[in-house]
C-alpha positions as CSV (number, residue, x, y, z in Angstrom):
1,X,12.4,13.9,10.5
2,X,14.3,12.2,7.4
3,X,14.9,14.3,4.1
4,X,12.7,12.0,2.1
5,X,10.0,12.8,3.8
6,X,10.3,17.1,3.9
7,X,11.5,16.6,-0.7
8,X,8.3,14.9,-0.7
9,X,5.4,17.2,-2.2
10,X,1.6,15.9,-1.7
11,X,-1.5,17.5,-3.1
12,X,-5.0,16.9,-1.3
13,X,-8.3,17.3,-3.3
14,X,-11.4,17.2,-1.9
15,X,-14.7,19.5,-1.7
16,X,-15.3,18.9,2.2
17,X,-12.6,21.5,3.3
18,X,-13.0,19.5,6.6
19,X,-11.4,16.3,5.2
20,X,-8.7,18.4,3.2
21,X,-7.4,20.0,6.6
22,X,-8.1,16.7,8.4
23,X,-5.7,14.8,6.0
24,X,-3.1,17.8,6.1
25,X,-3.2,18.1,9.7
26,X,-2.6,14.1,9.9
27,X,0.5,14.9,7.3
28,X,2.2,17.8,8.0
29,X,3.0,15.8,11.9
30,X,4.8,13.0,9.5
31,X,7.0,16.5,8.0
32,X,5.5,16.1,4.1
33,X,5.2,18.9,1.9
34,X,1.1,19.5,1.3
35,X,-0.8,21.9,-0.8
36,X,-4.1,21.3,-0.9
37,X,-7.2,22.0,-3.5
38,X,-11.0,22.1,-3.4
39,X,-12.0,21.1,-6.7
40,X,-9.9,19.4,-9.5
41,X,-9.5,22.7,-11.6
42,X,-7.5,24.6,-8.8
43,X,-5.9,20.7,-8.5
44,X,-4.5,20.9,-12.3
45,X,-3.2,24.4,-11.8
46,X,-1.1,23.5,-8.9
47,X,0.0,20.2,-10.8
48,X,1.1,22.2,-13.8
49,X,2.6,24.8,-12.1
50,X,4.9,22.6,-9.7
51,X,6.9,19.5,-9.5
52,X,3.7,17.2,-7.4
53,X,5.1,13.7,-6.2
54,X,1.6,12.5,-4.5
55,X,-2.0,13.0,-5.7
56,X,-4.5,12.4,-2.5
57,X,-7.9,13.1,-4.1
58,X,-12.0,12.6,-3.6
59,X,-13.3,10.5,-6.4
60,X,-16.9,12.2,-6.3
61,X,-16.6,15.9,-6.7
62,X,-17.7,18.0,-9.0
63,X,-17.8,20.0,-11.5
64,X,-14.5,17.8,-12.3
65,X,-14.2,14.8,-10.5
66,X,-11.1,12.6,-9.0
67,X,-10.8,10.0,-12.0
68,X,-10.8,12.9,-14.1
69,X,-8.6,14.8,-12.5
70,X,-5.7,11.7,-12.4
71,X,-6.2,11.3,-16.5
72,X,-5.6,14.9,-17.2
73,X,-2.7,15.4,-14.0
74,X,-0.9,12.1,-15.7
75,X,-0.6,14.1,-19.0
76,X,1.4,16.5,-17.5
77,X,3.2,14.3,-15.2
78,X,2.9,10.9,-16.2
79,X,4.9,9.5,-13.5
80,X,2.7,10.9,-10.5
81,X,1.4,8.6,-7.2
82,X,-2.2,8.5,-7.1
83,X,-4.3,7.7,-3.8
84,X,-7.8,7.7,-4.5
85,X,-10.6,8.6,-1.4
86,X,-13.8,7.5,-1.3
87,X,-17.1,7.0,1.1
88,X,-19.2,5.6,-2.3
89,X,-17.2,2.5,-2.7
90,X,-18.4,0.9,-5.9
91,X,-17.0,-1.7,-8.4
92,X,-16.9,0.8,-11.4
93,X,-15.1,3.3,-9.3
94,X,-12.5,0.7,-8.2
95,X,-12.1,-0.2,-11.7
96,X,-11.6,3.0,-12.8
97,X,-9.1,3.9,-10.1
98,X,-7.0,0.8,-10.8
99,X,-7.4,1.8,-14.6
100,X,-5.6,5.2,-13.8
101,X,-2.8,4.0,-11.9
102,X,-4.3,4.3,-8.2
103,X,-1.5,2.9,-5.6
104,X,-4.1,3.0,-3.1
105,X,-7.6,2.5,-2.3
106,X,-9.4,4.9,0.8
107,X,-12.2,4.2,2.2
108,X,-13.5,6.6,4.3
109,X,-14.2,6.8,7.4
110,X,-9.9,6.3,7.4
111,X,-8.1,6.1,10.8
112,X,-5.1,8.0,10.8
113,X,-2.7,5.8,11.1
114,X,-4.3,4.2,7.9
115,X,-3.8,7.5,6.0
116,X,-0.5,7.6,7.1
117,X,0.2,4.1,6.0
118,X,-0.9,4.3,2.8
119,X,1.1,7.2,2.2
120,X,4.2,6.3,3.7
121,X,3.8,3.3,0.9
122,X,3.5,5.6,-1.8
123,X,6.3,7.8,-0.6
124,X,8.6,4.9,-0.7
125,X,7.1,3.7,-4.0
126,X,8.6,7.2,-5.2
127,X,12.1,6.6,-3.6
128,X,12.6,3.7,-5.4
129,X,11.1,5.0,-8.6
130,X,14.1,8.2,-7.6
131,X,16.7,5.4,-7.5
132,X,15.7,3.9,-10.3
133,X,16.3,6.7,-12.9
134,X,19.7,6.5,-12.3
135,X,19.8,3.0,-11.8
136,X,21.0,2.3,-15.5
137,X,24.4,3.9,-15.1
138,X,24.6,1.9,-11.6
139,X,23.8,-1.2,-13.2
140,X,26.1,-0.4,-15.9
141,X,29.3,-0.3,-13.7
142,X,28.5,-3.1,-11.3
143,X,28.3,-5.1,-14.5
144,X,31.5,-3.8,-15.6
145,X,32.6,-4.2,-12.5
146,X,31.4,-7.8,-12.0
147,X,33.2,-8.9,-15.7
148,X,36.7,-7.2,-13.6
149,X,36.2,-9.2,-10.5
150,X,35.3,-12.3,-13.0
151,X,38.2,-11.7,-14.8
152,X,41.2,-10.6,-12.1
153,X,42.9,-13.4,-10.2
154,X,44.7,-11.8,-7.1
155,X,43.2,-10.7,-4.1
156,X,45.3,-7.8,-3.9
157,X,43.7,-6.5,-7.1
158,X,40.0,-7.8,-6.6
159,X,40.1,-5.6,-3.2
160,X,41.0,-2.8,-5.2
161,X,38.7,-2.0,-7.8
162,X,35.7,-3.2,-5.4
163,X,37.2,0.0,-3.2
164,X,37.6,2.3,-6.1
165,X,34.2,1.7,-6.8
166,X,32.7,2.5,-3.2
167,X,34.3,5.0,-3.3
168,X,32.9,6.5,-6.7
169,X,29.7,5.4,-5.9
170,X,29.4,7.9,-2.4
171,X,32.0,10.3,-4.2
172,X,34.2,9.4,-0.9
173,X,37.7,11.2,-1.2
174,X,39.1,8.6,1.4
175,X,38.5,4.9,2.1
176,X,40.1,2.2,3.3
177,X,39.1,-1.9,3.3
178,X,40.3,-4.1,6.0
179,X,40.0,-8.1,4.5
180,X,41.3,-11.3,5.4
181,X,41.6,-14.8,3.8
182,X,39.6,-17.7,4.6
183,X,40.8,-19.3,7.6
184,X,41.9,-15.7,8.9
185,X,45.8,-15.9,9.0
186,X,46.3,-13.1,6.9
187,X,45.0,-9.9,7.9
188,X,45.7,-6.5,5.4
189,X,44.0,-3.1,5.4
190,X,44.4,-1.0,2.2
191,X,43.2,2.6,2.3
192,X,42.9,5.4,-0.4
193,X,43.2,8.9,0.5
194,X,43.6,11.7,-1.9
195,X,44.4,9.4,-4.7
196,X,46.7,8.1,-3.0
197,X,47.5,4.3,-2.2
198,X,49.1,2.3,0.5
199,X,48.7,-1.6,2.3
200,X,49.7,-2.9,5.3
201,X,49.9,-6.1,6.9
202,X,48.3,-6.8,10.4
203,X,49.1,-8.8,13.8
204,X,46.8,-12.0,13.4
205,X,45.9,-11.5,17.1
206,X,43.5,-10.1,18.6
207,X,41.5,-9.5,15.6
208,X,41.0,-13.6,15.3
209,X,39.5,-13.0,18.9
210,X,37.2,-10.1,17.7
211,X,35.9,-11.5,14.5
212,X,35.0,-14.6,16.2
213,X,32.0,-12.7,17.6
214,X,31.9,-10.8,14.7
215,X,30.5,-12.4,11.5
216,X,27.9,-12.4,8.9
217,X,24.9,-13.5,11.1
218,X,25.4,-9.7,13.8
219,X,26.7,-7.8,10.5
220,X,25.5,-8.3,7.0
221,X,24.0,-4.7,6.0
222,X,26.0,-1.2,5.7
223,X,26.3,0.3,8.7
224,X,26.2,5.0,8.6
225,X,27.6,5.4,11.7
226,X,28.5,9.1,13.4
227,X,32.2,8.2,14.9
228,X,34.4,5.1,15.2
229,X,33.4,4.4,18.8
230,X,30.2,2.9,17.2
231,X,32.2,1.0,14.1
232,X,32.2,-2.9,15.1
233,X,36.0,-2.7,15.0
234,X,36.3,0.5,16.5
235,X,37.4,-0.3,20.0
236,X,41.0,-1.7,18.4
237,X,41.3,1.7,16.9
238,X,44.1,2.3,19.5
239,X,45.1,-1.1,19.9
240,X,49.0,-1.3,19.8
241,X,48.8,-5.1,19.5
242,X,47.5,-4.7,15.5
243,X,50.9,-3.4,14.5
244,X,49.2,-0.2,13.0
245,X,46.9,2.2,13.3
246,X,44.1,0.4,12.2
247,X,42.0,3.7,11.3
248,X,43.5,6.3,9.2
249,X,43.6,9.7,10.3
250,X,40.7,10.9,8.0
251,X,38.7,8.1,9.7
252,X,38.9,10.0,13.4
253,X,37.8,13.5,11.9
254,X,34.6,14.2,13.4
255,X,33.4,16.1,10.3
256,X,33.1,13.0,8.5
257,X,30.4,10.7,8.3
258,X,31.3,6.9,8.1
259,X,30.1,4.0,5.9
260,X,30.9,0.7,7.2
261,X,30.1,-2.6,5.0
262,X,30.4,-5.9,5.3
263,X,32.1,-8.0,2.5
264,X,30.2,-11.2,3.7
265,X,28.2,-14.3,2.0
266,X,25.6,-16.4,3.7
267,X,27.3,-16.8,7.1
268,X,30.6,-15.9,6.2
269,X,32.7,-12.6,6.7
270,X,36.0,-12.2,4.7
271,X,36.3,-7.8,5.1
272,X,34.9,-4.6,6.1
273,X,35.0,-1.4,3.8
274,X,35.4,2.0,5.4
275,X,34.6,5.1,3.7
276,X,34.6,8.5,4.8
277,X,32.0,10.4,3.3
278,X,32.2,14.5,4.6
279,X,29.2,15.3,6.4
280,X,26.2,17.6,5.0
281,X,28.0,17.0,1.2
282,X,26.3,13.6,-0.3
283,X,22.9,12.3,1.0
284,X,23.6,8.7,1.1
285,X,20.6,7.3,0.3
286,X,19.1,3.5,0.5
287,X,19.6,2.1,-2.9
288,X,23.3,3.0,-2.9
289,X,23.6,1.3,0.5
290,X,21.7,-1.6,-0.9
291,X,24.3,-1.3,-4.0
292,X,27.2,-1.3,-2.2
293,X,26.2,-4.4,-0.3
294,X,25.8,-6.3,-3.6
295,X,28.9,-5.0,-4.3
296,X,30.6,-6.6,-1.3
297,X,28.8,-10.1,-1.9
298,X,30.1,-10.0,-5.1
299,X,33.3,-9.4,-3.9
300,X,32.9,-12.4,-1.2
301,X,32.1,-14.6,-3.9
302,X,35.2,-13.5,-6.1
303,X,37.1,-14.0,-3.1
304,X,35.9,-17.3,-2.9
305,X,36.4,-17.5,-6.3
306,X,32.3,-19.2,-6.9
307,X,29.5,-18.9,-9.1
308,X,30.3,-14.7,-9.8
309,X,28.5,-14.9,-12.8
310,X,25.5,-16.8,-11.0
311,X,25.9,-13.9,-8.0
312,X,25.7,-10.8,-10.1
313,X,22.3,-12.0,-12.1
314,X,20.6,-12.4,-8.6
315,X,22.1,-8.8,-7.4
316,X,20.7,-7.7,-10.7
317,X,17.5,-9.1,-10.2
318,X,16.9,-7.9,-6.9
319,X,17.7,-3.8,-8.2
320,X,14.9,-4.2,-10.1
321,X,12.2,-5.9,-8.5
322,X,10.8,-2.0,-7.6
323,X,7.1,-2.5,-8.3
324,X,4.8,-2.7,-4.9
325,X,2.3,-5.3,-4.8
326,X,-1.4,-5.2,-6.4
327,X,-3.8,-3.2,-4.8
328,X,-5.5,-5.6,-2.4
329,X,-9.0,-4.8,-3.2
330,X,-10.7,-7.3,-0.7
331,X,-11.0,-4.9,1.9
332,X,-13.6,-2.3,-0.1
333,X,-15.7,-5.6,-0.4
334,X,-15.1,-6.3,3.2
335,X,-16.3,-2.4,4.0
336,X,-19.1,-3.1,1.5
337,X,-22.0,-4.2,3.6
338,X,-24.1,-1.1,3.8
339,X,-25.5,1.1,0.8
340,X,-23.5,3.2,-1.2
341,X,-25.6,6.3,-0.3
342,X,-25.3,5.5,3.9
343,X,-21.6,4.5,3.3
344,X,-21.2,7.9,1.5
345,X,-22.7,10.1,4.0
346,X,-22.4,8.3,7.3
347,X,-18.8,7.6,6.7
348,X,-17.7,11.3,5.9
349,X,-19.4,12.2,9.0
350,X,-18.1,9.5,11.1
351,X,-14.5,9.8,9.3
352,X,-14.4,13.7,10.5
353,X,-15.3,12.7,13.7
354,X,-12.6,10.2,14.2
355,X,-10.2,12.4,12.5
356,X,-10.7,15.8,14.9
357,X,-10.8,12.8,17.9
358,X,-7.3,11.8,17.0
359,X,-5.9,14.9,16.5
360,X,-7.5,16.4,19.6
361,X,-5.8,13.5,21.8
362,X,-2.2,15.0,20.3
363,X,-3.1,17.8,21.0
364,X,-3.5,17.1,24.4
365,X,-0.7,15.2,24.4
366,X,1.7,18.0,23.5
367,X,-0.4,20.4,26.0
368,X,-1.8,22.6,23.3
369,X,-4.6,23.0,24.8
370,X,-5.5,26.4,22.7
371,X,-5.8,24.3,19.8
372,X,-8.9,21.8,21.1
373,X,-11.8,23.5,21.3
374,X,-11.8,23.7,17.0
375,X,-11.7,20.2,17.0
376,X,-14.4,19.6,19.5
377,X,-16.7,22.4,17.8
378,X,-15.9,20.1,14.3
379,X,-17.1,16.8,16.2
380,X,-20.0,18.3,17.7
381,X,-21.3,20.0,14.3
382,X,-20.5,16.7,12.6
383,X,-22.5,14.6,15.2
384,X,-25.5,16.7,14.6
385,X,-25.2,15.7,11.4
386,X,-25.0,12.2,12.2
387,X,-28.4,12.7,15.2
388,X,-30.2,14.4,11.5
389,X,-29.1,11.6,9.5
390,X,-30.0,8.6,11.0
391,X,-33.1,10.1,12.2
392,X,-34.1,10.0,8.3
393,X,-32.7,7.2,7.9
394,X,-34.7,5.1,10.8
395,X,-37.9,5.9,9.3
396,X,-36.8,4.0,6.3
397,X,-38.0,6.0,3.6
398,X,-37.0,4.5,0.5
399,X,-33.4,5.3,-0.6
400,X,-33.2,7.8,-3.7
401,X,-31.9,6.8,-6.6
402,X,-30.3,7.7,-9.8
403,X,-31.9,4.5,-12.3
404,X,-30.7,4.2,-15.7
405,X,-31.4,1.1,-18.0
406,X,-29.1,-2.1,-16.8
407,X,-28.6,-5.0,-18.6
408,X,-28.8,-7.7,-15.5
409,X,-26.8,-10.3,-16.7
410,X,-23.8,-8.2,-17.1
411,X,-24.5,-6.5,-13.6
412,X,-24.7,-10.3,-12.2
413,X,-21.6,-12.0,-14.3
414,X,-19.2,-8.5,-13.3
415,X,-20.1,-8.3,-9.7
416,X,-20.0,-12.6,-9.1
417,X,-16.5,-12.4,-11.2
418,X,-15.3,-9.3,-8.8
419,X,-16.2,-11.4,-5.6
420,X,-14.5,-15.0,-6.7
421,X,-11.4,-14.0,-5.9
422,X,-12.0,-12.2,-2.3
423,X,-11.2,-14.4,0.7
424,X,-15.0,-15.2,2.0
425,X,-15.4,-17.1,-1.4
426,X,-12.7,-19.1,-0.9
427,X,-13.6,-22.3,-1.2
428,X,-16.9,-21.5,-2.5
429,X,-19.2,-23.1,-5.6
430,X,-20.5,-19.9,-6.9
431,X,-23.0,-21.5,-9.9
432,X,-24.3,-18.3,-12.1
433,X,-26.9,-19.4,-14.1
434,X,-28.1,-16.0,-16.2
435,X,-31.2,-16.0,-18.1
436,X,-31.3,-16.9,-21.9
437,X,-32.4,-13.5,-23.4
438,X,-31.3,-10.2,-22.2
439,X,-33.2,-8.5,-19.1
440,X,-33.5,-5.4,-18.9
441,X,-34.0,-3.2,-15.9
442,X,-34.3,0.4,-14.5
443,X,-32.5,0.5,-11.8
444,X,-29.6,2.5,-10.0
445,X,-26.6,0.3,-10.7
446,X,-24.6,1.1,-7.2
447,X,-27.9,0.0,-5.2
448,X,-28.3,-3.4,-6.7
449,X,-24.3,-3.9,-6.8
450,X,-24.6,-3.5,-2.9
451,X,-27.7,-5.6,-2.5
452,X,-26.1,-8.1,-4.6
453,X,-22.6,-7.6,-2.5
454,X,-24.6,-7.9,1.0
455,X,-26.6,-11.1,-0.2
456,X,-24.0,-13.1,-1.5
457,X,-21.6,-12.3,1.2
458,X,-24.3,-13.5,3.4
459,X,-24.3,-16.5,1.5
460,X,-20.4,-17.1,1.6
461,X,-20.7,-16.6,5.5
462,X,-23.6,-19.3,6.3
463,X,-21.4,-21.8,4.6
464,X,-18.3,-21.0,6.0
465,X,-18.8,-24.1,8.2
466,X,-20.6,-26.6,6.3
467,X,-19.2,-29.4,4.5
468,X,-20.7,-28.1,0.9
469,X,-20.0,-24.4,0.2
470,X,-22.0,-23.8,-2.7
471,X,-23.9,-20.7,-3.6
472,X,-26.5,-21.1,-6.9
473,X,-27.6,-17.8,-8.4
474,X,-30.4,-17.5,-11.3
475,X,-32.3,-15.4,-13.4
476,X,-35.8,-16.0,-15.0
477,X,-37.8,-14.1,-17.0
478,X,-41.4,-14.4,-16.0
479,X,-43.7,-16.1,-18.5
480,X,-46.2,-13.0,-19.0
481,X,-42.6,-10.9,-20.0
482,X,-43.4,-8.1,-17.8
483,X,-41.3,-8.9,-14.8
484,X,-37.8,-11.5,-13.8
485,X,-37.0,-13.0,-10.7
486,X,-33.5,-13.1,-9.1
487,X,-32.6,-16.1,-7.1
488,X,-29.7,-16.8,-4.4
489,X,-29.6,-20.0,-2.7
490,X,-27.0,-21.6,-0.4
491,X,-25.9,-24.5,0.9
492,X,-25.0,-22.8,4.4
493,X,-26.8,-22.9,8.3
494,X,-30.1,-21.5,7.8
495,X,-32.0,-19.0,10.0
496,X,-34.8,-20.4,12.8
497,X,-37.9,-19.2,12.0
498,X,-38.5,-17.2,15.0
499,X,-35.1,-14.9,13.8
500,X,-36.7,-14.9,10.0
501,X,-39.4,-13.3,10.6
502,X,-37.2,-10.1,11.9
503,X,-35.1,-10.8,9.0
504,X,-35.1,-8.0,6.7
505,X,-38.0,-5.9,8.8
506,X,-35.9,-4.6,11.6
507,X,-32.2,-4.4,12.8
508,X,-31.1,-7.8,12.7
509,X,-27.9,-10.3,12.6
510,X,-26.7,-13.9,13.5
511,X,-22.8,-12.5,13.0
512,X,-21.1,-11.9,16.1
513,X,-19.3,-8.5,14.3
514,X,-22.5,-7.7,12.8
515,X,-24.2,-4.2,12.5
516,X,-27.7,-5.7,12.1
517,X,-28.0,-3.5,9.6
518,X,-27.3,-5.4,6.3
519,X,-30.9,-6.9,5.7
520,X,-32.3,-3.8,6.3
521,X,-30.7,-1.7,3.8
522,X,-31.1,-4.8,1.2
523,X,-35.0,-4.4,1.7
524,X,-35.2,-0.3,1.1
525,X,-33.2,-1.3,-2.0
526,X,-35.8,-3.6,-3.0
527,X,-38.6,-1.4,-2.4
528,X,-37.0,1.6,-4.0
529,X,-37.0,-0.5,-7.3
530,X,-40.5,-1.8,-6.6
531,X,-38.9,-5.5,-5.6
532,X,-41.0,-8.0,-4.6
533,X,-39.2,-10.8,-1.7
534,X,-39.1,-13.9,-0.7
535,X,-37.4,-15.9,1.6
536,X,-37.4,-19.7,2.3
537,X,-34.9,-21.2,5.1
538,X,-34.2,-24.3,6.8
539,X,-31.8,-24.7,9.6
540,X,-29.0,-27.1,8.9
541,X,-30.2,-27.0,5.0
542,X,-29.7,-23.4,3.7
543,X,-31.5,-20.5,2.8
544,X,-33.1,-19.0,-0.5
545,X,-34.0,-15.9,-1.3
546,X,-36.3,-15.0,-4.5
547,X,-36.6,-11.0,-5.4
548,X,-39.2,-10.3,-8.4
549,X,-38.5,-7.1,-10.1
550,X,-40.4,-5.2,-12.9
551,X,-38.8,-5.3,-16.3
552,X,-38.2,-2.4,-18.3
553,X,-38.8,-2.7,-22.1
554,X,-36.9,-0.1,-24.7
555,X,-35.7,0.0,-28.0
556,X,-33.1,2.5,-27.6
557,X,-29.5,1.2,-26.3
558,X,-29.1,0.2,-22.9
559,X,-26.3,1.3,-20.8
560,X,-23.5,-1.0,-19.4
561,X,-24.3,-3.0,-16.1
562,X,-22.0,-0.8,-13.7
């Protein structure tokens, strides 16, 4: 298990104590540190009181909930790793977790493999942003060190100060460079130890005969080997044919710990630095390996005597490009097909489920076979839950809701501008056309977010074939004023009319990953907001779907659409 991993300190937040010990469980195997919390009070204690690297928090709990939480933890460490949980994907609650800094995303359910992922990311997000606190002063002396190579003009002295450095940089009492010229007729090996200096000239042969199956293209990264036997030039060690000992004494102690690195360019190898580094006394970490090969292409080039100025801008460039990649939020729209209120629910169940499954197959793999029966009385408590669940839910009752007044041409413009970008759209004519006066309508926001997210994918899909992709959405006021209609048509396949008529009135889907269960959900959303629908298809034409729903008049301000 690697240092980084055991330094590395994780807090997990969430109310279902089943999920916190799932995710610690999963963890602790991978060697982290974790402490774990309940609510996001006990969470802020902990975070105050010690030095957290990585938040792992539930956005919905209560009375103090996970986007709360990361605002007040960042005032005390601003620095901190958030990954964010959730089984009530919505788009205000990705916004919101982006808005706080959020390097990942959860759904749950979550494999564990998928936890682990998306940690190991974050931990190496914190290694880097380790390395680069001190990456200044680095930066400082390779620069300093690249104007010296710029400006010396002797090999001897270039090889040198490119070893002195090394040598600073992993606090190496000892080190030693072997280097050659260009057409490798000149073979010298200068080594440091204790301050103090000496060069010696090498036999040409054998080491033309070993470098020719030893260049850039086999070694071209530092090497941390455990003893010379594995150095790429350690079988000549003992060669009497080099005319030396090719390895200094210090190199052959078995309490030190050797660096090997290429002085190499593109597909070229001109040296290899040897530094002895006493075992258990520096942790020689990846940056300063990734520094010190910089260090040796610069010295390549120097050698070579081309473009070091050109060189050391690119090696400074690459030291800082730290930052990971966006968030790729196209997969909470891909995971977006049922209600929030079933994804919340169902998935928590299913997600414990999975999680005890996982860990009860490593259990069994290590033959701890005291430990299963917790993890099968977890599953089987859990699946009851799911048996009482979708019991309810197969009766369709309406869905509850929490409905507040929307304005629907903001809900429309901010959920068609969060889908644009996702790949199903791709390709895809999305035409809004939103009503000329401002509807308003009493509604949960989250429900008709995922009615509008399962429709339009829907949409996207039918067309994903056709020679037009477009997608046409409007919204009309009713003449009378006392109700609008919402309209969604598309250019795509079209449904027979046999399937129609189960469309949106039982389990149902033409996808050949599809639940079925889509449609379904869409119409309890409907009804719970006293919708009224219609659908008109023809196969080969496209489909269009019409959804009348009450309008709500007030005078008083209206809350935002998500």
């Amino acid at each position: 298990m690697s240092e980084t991993k055991h330094s590395t300190y994780i807090l997990v937040v969430d109310d279902e104590d089943i999920v916190v010990s799932l995710v610690r469980d999963a963890l602790e195997d991978e060697g982290y540190h974790i402490d774990t919390a309940s609510n996001g009070t006990s969470a802020l204690k902990i975070i105050t009181e010690n030095q957290i690297d990585l938040l792992i928090t539930d956005i919905r709990m209560s009375p103090m909930d996970g986007i709360e939480l990361s605002r007040r933890a960042r005032e005390f460490s601003p620095d901190l790793n958030i990954i964010f949980m959730t089984g009530y994907a919505n788009l205000n609650s990705a916004k919101d977790a982006i808005k706080h800094g959020a390097v990942d995303y959860i759904l749950k359910p979550f494999e564990l493999a998928e936890i682990r992922q998306s940690v190991a990311k974050a931990v190496e997000k914190i290694q880097q942003a380790a390395t680069q606190k001190n990456s200044a002063s680095q930066l400082d002396r390779l620069t300093d060190l690249s104007q010296m190579l710029y400006e010396v003009g002797d090999c001897k002295s270039l090889v040198r100060i490119s070893l002195r450095f090394a040598m600073i940089q992993f606090e190496a009492t000892s080190g030693s460079i072997l280097y050659w010229n260009s057409s490798r007729t000149d073979f010298r090996l200068i080594s440091i130890e204790n301050g103090q200096t000496s060069e010696t000239t090498l036999i040409e042969q054998p080491l033309v005969e070993v470098l020719s199956h030893l260049d850039a293209s086999q070694f071209h990264q530092p090497l941390m080997i455990e003893s010379l036997d594995d150095h790429p030039l350690g079988h000549l060690a003992t060669n009497p044919e080099i005319g030396c000992t090719l390895f200094p004494e210090w190199q052959q102690d078995d309490k030190m710990q050797i660096v090997a690195i290429p002085v190499s360019r593109t597909d070229s190898l001109y040296g290899i630095f040897t530094l002895g580094v006493v075992k258990g006394t520096v942790d020689v970490e990846p940056a300063n390996l990734k520094l010190m090969s910089i260090m040796a292409s610069q010295l390549a080039l120097s050698l070579e005597n081309v473009f070091l100025l050109e060189e050391t801008q690119t090696a400074y460039s690459r030291l800082k490009q730290l930052q990971d990649e966006t968030i790729q939020l196209e997969k909470m729209a891909a995971r977006g097909e049922i209600s929030a209120e079933i994804g919340h629910e169902l998935n928590n169940f299913l997600g414990v489920v999975a999680g005890n499954l996982s860990l009860l197959e490593f259990q069994m793999q290590k033959q701890n076979y005291d430990q299963l029966s917790k993890y099968t009385t977890v599953m089987n408590e859990n699946i009851e839950k799911i048996k009482k669940f979708t019991a309810n839910l197969m009766d369709l009752r309406p869905i509850a809701s929490q409905k507040e007044i929307i304005s629907v041409n903001q809900l429309l413009a901010e959920v068609i501008d969060y889908l644009r970008p996702q790949k199903r759209f791709s390709g895809v004519d999305i035409q809004f056309q939103p009503s000329g006066q401002d509807i308003l309508f009493k509604a949960d926001s989250t429900h008709v977010q995922q009615l509008l997210y399962n429709l339009l994918n829907n949409a996207a899909d039918a067309t994903a074939d056709r020679p037009t992709r477009e997608i046409k959405v409007s919204l009309q006021p009713e003449p009378i004023g006392q109700a609008f209609v919402l309209a969604i048509e598309d250019t795509g396949v079209g449904i027979d009319k046999e399937l129609l008529q189960k469309a949106f009135v039982e389990k149902f889907t033409t996808k050949q990953t599809g639940h079925g269960f889509g449609l379904l959900v869409c119409k309890r959303i409907i009804d719970g907001h006293d919708g009224k629908l219609t659908v008109d298809s023809v196969k080969d034409q496209g489909t269009s779907i019409s959804i009348e729903f009450p309008m709500a008049r007030i005078d008083k301000p209206i809350t935002a659409g998500v």
